[in-house]
ZAVEXVO-632644 format. One record per residue: residue number from 1; residue in three letters; chain; x, y, z of N, C-alpha, C, O in turn. Coordinates in steps of 0.05 Angstrom, whole numbers, plus 5000, padded with zeros to 4 digits. Each point is the difference from the previous one (the first is absolute). Example, Ala and Ser with C-alpha at 12.3 -4.5 7.8 and 13.67 -1.06 7.14 Angstrom:
<pt 1; ALA; A; <5264; 4886; 5156>; <4982; 5024; 5000>; <5018; 5024; 5000>; <5021; 5000; 5013>>
<pt 2; SER; A; <4972; 5021; 4973>; <5016; 5024; 5001>; <4985; 5022; 5014>; <5010; 5022; 5004>>
END
This chain:
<pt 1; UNK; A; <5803; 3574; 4834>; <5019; 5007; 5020>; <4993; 5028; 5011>; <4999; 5019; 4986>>
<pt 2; UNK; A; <4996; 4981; 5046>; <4995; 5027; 5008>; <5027; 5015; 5002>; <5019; 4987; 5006>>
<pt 3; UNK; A; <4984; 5034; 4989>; <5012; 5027; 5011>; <5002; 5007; 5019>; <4983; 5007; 5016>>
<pt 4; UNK; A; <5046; 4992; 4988>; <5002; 5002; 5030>; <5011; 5035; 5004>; <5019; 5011; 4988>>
<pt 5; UNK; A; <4963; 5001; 5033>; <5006; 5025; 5006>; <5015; 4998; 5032>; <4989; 4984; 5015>>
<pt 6; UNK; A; <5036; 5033; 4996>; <5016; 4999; 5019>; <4969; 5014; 5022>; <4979; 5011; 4993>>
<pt 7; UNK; A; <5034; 4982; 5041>; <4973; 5024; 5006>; <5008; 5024; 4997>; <4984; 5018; 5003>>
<pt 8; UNK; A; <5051; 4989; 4987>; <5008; 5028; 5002>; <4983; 5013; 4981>; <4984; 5018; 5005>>
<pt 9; UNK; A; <5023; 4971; 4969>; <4979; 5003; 4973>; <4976; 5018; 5012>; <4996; 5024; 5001>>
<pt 10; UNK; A; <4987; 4949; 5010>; <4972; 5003; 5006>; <4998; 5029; 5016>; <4986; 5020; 4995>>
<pt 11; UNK; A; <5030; 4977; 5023>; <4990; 5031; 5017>; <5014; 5021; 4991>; <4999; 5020; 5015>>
<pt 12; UNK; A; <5015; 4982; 4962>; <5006; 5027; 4986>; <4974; 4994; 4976>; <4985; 5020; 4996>>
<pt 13; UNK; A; <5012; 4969; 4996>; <4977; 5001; 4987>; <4968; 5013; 5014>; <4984; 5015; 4989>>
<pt 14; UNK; A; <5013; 4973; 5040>; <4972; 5010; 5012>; <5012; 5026; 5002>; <4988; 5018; 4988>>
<pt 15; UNK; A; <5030; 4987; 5023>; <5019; 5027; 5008>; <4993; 5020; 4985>; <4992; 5021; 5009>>
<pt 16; UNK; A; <5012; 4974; 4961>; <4994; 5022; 4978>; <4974; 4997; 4989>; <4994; 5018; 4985>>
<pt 17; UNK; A; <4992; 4965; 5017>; <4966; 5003; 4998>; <4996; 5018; 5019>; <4989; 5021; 4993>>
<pt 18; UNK; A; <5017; 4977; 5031>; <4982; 5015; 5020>; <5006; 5031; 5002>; <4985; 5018; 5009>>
<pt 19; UNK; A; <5040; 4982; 4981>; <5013; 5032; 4986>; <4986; 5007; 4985>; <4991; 5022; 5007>>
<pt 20; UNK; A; <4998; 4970; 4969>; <4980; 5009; 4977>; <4976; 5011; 5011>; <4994; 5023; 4993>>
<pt 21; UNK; A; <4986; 4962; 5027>; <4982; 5006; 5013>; <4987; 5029; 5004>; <4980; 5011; 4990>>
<pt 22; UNK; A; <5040; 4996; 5027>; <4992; 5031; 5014>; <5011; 5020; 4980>; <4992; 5023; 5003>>
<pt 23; UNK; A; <5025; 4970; 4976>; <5003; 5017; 4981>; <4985; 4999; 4971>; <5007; 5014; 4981>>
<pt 24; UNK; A; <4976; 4973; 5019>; <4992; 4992; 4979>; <4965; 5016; 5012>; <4986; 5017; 4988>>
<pt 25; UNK; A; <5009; 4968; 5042>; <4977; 5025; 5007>; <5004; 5031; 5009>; <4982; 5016; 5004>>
<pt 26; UNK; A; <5045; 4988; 4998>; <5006; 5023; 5004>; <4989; 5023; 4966>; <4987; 5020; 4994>>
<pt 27; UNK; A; <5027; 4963; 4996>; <5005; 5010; 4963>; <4961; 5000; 4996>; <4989; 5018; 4986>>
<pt 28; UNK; A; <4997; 4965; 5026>; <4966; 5002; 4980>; <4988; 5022; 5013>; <4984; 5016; 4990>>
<pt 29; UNK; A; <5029; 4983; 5042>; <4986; 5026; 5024>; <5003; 5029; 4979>; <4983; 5014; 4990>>
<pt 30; UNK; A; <5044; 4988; 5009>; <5009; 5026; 4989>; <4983; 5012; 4977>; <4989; 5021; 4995>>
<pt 31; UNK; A; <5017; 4941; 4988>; <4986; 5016; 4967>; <4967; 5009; 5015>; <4994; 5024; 5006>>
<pt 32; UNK; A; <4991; 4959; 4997>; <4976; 5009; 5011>; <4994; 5028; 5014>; <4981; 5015; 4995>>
<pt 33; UNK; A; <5039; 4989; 5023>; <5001; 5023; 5008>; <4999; 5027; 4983>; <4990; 5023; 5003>>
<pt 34; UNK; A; <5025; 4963; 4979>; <5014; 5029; 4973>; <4981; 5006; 4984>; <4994; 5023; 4992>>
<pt 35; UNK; A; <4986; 4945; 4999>; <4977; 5006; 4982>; <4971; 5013; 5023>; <4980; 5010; 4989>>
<pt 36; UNK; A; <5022; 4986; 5041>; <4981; 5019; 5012>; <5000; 5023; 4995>; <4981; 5013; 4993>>
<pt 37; UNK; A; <5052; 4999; 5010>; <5001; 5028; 5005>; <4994; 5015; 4966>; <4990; 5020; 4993>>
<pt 38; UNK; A; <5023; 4958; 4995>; <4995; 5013; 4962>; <4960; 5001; 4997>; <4987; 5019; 4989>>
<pt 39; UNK; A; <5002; 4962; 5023>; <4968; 5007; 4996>; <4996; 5029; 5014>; <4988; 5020; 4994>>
<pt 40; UNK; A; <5028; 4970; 5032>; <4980; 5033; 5017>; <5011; 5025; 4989>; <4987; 5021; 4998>>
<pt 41; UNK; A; <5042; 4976; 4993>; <5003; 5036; 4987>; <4980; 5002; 4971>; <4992; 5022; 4994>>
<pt 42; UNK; A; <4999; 4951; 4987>; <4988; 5006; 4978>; <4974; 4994; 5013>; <4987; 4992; 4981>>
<pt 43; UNK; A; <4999; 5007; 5038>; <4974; 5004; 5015>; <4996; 5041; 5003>; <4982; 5015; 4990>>
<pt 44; UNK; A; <5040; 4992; 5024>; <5002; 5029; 5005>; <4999; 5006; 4985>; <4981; 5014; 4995>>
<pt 45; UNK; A; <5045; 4981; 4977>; <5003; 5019; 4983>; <4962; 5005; 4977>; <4992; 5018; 4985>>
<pt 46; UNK; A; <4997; 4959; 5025>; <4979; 4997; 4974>; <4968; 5029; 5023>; <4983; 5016; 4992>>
<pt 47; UNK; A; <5029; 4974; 5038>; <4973; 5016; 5010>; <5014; 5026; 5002>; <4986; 5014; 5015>>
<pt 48; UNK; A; <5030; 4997; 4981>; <5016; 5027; 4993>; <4990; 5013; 4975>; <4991; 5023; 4998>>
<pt 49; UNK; A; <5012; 4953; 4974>; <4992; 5016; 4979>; <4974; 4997; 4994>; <4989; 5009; 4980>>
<pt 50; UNK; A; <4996; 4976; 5043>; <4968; 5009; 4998>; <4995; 5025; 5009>; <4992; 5019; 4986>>
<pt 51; UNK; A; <5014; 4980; 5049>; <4998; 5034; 5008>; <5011; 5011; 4978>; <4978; 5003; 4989>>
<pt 52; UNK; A; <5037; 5005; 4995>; <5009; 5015; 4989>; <4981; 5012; 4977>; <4990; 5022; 4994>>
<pt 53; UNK; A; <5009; 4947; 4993>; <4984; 5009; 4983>; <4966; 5000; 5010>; <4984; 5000; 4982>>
<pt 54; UNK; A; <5008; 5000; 5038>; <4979; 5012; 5010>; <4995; 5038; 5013>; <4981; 5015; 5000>>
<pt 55; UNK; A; <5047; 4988; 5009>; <5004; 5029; 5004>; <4999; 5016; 4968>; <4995; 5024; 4996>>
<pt 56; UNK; A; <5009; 4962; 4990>; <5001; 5010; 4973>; <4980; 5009; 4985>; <5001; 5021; 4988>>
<pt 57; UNK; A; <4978; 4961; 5010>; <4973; 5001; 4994>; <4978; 5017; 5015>; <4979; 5007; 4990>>
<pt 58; UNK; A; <5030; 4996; 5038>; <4986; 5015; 5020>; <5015; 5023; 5016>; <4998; 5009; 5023>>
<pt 59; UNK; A; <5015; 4997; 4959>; <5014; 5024; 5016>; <4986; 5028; 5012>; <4981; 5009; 4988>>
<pt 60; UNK; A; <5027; 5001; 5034>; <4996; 5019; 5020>; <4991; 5018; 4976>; <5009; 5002; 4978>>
<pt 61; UNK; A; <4969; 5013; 5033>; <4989; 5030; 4985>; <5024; 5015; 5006>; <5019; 4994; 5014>>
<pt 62; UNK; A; <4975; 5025; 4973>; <5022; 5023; 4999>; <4992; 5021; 5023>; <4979; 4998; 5012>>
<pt 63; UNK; A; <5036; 5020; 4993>; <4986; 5014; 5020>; <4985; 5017; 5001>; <4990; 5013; 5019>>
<pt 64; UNK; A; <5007; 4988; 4955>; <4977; 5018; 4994>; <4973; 4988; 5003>; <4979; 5009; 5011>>
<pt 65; UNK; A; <5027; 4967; 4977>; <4977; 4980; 4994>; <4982; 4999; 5038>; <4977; 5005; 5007>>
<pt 66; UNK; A; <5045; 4987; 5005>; <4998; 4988; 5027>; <4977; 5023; 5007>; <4976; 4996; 5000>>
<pt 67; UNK; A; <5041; 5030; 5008>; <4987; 5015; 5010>; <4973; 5013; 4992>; <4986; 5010; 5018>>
<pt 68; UNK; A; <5008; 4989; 4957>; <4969; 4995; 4992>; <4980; 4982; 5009>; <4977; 5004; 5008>>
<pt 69; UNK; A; <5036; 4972; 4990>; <4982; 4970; 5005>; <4991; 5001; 5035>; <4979; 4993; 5012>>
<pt 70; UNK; A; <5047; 5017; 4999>; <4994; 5006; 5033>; <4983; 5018; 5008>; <4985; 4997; 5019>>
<pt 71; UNK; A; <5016; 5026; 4964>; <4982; 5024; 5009>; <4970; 4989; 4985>; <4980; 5000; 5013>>
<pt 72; UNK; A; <5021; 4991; 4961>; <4972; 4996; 4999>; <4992; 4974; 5019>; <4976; 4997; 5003>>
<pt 73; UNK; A; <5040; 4984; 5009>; <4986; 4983; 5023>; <4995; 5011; 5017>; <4978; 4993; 5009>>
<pt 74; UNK; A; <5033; 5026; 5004>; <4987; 5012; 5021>; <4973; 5017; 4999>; <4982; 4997; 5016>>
<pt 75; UNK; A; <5017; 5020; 4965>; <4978; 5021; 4984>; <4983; 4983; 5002>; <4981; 5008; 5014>>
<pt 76; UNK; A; <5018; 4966; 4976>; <4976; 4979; 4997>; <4999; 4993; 5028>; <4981; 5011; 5011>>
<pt 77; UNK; A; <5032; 4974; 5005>; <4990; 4997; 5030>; <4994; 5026; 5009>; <5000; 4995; 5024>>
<pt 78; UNK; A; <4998; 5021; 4976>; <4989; 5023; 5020>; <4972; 5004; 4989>; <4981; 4998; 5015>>
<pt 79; UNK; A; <5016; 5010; 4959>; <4974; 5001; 4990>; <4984; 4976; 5000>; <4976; 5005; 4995>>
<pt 80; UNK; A; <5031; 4970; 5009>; <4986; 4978; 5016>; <4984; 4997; 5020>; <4976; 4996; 5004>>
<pt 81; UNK; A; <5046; 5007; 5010>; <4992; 5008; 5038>; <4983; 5027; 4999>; <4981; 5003; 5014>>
<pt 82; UNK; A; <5027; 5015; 4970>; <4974; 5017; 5003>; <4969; 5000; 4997>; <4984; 5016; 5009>>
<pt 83; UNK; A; <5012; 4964; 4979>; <4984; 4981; 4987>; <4991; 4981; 5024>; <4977; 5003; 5009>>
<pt 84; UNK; A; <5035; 4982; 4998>; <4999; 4979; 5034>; <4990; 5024; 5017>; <4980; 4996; 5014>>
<pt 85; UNK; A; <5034; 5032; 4986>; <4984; 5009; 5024>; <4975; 5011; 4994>; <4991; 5016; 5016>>
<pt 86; UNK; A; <4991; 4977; 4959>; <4965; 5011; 5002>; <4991; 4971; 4992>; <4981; 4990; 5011>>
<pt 87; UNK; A; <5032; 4995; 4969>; <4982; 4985; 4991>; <5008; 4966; 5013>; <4986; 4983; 4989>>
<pt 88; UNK; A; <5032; 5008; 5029>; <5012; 4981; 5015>; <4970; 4999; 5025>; <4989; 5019; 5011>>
<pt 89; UNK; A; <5006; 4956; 4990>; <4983; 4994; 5033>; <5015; 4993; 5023>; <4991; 5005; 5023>>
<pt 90; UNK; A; <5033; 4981; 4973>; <5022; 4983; 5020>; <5012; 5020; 5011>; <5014; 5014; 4986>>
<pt 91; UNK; A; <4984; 4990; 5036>; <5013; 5009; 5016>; <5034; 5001; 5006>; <5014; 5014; 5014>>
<pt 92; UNK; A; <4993; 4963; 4967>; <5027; 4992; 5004>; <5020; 4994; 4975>; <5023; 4996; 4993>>
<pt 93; UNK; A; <4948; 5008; 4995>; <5012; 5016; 4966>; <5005; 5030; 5002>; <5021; 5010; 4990>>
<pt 94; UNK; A; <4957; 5009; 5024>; <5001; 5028; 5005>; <5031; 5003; 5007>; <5016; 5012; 4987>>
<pt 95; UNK; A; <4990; 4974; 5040>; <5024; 5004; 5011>; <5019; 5000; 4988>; <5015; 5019; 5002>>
<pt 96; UNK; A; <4990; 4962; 4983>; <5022; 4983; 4973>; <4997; 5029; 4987>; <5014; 5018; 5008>>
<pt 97; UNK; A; <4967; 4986; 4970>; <4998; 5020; 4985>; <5018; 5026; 5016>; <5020; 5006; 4986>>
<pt 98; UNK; A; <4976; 5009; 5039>; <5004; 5020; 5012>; <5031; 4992; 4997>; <5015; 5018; 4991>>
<pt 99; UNK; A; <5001; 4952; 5020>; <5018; 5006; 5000>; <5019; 4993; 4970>; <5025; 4999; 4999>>
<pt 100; UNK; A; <4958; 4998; 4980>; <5019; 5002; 4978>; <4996; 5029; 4988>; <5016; 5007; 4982>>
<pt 101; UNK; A; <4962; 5013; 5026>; <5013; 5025; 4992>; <5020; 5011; 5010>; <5016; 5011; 4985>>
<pt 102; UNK; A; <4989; 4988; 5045>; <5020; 5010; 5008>; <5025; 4992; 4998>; <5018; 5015; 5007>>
<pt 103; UNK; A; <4988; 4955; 4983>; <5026; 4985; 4997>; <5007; 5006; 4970>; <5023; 4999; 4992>>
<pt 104; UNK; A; <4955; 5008; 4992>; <5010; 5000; 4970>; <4997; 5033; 5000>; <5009; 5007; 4978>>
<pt 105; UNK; A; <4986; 5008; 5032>; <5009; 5021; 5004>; <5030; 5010; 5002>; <5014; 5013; 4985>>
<pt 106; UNK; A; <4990; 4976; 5040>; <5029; 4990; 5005>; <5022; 5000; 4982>; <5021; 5012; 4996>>
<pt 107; UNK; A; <4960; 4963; 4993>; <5017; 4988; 4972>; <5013; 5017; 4982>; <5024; 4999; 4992>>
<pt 108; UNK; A; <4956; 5019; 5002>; <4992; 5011; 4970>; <5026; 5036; 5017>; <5007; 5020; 4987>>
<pt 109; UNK; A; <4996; 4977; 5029>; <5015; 5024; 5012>; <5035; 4993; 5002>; <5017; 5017; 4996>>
<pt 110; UNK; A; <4987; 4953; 5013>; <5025; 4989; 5002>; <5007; 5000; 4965>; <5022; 5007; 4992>>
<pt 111; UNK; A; <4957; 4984; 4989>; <5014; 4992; 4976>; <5011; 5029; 4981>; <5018; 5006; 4985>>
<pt 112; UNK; A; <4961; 5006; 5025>; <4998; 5036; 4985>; <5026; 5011; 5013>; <5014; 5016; 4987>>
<pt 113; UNK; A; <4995; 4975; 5042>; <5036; 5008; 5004>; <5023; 4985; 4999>; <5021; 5004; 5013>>
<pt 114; UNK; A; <4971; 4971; 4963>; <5021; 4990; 4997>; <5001; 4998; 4971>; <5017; 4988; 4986>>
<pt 115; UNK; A; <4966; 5024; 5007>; <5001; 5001; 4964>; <5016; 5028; 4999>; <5021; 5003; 4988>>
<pt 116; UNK; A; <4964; 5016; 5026>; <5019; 5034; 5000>; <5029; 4992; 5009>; <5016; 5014; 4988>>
<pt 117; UNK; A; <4995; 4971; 5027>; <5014; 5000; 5000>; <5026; 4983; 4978>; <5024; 4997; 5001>>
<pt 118; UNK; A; <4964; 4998; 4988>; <5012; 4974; 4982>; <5024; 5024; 4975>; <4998; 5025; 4999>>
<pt 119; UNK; A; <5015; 4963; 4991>; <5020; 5011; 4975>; <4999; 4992; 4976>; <5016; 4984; 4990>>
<pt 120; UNK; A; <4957; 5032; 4993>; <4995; 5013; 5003>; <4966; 5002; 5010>; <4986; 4981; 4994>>
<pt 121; UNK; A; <5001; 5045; 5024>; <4985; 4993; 5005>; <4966; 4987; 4993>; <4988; 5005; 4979>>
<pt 122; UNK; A; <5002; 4980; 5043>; <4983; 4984; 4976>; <4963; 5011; 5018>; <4996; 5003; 5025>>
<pt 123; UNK; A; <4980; 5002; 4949>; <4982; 5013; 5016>; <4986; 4970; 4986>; <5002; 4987; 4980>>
<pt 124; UNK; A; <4978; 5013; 5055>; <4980; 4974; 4983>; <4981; 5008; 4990>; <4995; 5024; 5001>>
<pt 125; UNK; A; <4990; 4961; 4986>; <4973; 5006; 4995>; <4981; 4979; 5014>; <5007; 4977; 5006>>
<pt 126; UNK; A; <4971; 5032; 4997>; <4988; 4986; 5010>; <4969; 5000; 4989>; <4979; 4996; 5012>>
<pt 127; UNK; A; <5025; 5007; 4974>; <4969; 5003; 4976>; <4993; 4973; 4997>; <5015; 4985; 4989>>
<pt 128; UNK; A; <4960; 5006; 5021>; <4991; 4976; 4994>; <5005; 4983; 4986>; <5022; 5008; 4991>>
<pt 129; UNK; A; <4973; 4967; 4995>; <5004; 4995; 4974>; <4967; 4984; 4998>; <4986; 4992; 5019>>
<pt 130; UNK; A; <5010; 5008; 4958>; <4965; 4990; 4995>; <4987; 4989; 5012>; <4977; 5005; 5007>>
<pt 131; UNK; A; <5046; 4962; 5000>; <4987; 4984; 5008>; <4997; 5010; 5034>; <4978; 4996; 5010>>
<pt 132; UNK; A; <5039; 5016; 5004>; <4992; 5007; 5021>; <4982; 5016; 5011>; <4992; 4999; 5023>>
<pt 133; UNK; A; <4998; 5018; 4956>; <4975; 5024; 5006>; <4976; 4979; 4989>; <4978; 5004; 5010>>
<pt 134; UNK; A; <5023; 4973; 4969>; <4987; 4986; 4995>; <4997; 4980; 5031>; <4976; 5002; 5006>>
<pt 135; UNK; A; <5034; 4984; 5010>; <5004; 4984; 5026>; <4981; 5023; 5024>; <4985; 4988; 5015>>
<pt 136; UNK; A; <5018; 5042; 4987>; <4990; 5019; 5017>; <4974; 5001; 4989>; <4985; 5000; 5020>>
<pt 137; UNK; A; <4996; 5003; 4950>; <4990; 4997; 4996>; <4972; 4986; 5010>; <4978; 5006; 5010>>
<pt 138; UNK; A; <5034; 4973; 4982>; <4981; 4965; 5005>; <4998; 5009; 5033>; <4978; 5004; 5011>>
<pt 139; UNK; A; <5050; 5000; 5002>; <4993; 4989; 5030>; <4987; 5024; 5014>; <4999; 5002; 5025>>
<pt 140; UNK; A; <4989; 5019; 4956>; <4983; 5032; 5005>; <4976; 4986; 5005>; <4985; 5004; 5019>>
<pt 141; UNK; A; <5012; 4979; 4962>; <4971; 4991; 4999>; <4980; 4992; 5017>; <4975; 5003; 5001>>
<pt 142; UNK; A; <5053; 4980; 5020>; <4997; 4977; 5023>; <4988; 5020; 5026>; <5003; 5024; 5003>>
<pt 143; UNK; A; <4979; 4953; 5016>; <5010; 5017; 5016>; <4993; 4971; 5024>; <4996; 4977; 4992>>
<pt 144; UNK; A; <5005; 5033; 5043>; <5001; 4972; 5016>; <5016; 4976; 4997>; <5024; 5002; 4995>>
<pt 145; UNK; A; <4966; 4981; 5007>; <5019; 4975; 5002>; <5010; 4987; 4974>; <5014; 4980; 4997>>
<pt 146; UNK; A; <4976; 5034; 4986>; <5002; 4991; 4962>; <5028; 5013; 5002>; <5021; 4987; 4999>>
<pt 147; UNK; A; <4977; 5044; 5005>; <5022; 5017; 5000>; <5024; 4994; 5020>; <5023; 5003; 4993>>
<pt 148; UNK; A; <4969; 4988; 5033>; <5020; 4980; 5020>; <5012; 4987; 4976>; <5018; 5013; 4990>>
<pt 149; UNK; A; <4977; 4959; 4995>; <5010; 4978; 4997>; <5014; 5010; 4972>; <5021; 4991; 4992>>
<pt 150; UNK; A; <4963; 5028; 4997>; <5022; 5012; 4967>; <5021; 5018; 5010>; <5021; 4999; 4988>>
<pt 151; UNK; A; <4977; 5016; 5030>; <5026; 5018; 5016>; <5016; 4987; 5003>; <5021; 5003; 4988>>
<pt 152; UNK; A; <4975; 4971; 5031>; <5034; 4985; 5010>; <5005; 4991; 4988>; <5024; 4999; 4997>>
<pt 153; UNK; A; <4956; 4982; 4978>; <5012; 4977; 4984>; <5028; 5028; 4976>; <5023; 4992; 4993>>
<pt 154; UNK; A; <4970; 5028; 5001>; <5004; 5025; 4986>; <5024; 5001; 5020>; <5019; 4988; 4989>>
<pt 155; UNK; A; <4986; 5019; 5032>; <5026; 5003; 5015>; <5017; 4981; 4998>; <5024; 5002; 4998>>
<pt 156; UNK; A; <4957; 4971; 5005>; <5025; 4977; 5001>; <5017; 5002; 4971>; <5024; 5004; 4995>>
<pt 157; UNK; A; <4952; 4993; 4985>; <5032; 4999; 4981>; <5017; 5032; 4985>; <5017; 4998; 4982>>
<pt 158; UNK; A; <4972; 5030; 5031>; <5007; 5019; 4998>; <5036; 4993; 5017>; <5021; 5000; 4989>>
<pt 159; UNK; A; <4975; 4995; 5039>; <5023; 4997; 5013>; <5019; 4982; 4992>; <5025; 5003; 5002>>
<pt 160; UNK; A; <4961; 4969; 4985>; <5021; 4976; 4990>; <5011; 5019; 4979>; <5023; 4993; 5000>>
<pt 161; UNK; A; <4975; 5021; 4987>; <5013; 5015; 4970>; <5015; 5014; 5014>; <5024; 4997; 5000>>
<pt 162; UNK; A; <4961; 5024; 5019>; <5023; 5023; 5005>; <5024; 4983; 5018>; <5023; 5009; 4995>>
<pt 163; UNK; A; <4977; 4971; 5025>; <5015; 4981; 5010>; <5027; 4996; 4985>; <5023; 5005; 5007>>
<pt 164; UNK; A; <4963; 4982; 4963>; <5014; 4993; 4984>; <5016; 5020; 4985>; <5021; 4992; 4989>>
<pt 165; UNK; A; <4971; 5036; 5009>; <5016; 5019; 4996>; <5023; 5008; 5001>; <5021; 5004; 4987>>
<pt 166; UNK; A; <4958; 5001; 5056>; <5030; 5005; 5006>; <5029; 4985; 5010>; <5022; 5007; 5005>>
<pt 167; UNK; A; <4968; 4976; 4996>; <5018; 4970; 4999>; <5025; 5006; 4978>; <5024; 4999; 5004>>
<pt 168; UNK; A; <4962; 5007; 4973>; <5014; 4985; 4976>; <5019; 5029; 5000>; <5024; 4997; 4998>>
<pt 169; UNK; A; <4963; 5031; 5004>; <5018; 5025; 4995>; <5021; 4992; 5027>; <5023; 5002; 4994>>
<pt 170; UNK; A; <4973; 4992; 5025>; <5012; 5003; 5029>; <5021; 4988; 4990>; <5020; 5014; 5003>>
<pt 171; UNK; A; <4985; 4960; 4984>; <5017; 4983; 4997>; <5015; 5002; 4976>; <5023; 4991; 4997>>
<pt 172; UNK; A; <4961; 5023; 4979>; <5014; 5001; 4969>; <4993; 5030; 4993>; <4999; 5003; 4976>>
<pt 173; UNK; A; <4996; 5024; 5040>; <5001; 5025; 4988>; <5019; 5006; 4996>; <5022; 4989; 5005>>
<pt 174; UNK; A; <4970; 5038; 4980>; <5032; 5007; 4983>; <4999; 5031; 5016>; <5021; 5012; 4996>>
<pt 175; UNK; A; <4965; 5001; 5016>; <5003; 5017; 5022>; <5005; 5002; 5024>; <4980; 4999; 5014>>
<pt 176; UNK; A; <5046; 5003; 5002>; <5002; 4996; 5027>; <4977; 5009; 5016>; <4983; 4986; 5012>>
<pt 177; UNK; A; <5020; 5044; 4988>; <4974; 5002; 5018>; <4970; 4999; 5005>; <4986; 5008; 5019>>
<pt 178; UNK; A; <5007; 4976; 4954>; <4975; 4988; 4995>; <5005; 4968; 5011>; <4984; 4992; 5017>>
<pt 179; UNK; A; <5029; 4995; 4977>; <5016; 4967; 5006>; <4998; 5010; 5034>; <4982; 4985; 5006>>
<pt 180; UNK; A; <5022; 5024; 5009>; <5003; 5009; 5026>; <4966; 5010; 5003>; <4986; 4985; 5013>>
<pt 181; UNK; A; <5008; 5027; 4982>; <4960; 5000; 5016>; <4991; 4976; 4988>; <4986; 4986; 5015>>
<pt 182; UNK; A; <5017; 5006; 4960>; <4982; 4970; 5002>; <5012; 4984; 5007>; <4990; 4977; 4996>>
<pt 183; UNK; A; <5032; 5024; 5017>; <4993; 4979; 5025>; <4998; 5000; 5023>; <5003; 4980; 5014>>
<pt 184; UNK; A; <4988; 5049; 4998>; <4987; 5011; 5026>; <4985; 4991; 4996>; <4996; 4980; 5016>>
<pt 185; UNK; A; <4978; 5026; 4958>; <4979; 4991; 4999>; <4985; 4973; 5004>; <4980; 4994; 5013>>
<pt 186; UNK; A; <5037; 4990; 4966>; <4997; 4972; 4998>; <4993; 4985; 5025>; <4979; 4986; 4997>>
<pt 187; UNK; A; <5031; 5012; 5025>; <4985; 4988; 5029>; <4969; 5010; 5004>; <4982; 4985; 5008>>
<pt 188; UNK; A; <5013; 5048; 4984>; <4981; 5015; 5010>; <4972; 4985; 4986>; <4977; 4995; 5009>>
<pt 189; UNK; A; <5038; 5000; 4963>; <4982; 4995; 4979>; <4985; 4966; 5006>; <4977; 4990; 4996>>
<pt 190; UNK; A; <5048; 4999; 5017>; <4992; 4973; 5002>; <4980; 5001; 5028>; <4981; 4984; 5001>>
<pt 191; UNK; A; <5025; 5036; 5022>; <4978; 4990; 5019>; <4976; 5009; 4992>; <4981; 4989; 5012>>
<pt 192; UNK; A; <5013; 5028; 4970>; <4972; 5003; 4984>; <4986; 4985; 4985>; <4976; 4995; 5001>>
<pt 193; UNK; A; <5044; 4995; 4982>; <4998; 4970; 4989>; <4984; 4978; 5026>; <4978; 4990; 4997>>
<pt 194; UNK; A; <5035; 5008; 5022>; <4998; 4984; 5019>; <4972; 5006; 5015>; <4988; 4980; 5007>>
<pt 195; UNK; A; <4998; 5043; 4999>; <4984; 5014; 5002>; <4969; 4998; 4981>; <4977; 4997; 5005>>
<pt 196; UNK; A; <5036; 5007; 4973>; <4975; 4995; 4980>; <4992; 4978; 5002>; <4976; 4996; 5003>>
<pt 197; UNK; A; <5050; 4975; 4995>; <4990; 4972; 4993>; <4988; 4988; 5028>; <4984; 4981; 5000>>
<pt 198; UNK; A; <5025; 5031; 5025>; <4981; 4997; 5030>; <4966; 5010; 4996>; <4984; 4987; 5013>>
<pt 199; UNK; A; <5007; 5032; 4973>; <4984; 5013; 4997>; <4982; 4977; 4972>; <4976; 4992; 4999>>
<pt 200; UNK; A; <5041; 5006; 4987>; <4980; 4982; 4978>; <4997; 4982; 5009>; <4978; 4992; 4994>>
<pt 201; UNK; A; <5035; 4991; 5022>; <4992; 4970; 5011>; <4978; 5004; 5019>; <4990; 4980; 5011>>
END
């Protein structure tokens, strides 16, 4: 024997199916939604305590530190280029050379009045360190197009370091007015950068 349903029955019955519908996809939208936003704050929170713990391991020289490492980069590019101007053949290395004495000149004058000025004040040094009187050395030896191609390749990754320097003090020093010239510098440093790797290609 079938079951007999009224049609009132029937269409309060489709009635409240079709009620369930949009609330039932309303309710999966949401949760989905809730478990996006729970990934992306534990996405951030995880590349937060990487920076973090990458600032940690690599933290900013001190400003003492800084201002040594800068003055002996410069000390070493000038006594370079002094070097490009007897023993260089390229004409457009000579040039290059001419203008990183006078830009790291520059340099070595902006950092020397922002270390004096610092609290308390800070003097650089700029005394070689081995391996760099060891690098002046070798490239004494050179001379013409041997000495061309050991000069720039010698600039290119002289500038990627000091780049990276001043980058890192600009953004994480613990000296205002040292944090303030390296990052005057930092553009200056990069069109030399830019300069050398035009010159090695």
């Amino acid at each position: 024997m079938k079951a007999f349903v009224s049609p009132l029955a029937a269409a309060a019955i489709a009635l409240s199916l079709s009620a369930c519908g949009p609330k039932t996809d309303k309710a999966v939208d949401t949760a989905a939604n809730d478990t996006s936003a729970v990934a992306e704050n534990v996405g951030n929170a995880a590349s937060n305590a990487i920076d973090a713990a990458g600032d940690a391991l690599n933290p900013a020289p001190s400003g003492q530190v800084f201002a040594n490492t800068a003055a002996r980069s410069d000390a070493f590019e000038i006594a370079a280029a002094k070097l490009a101007s007897t023993n260089a053949a390229s004409a457009k290395v000579k040039a290059f050379a001419d203008a990183m004495i006078k830009a790291h000149t520059e340099s070595t004058t902006s950092i020397k009045a922002a270390a004096a000025e610092a609290s308390p004040a800070i003097t650089p040094d700029p005394t070689l360190t081995g391996e760099q009187n060891d690098k002046l050395a070798d490239l004494g030896k050179l001379k013409g197009a041997d000495f061309d191609k050991a000069y720039i390749a010698g600039q290119v990754d002289a500038h990627s370091d000091a780049l990276s320097l001043m980058k890192d003090y600009a953004d994480h020093g613990d000296v205002p007015t040292l944090k303030a010239v390296a990052g005057k510098i930092a553009p200056v440093v990069q069109k030399h950068l830019d300069m050398a790797n035009a010159l090695d290609d």
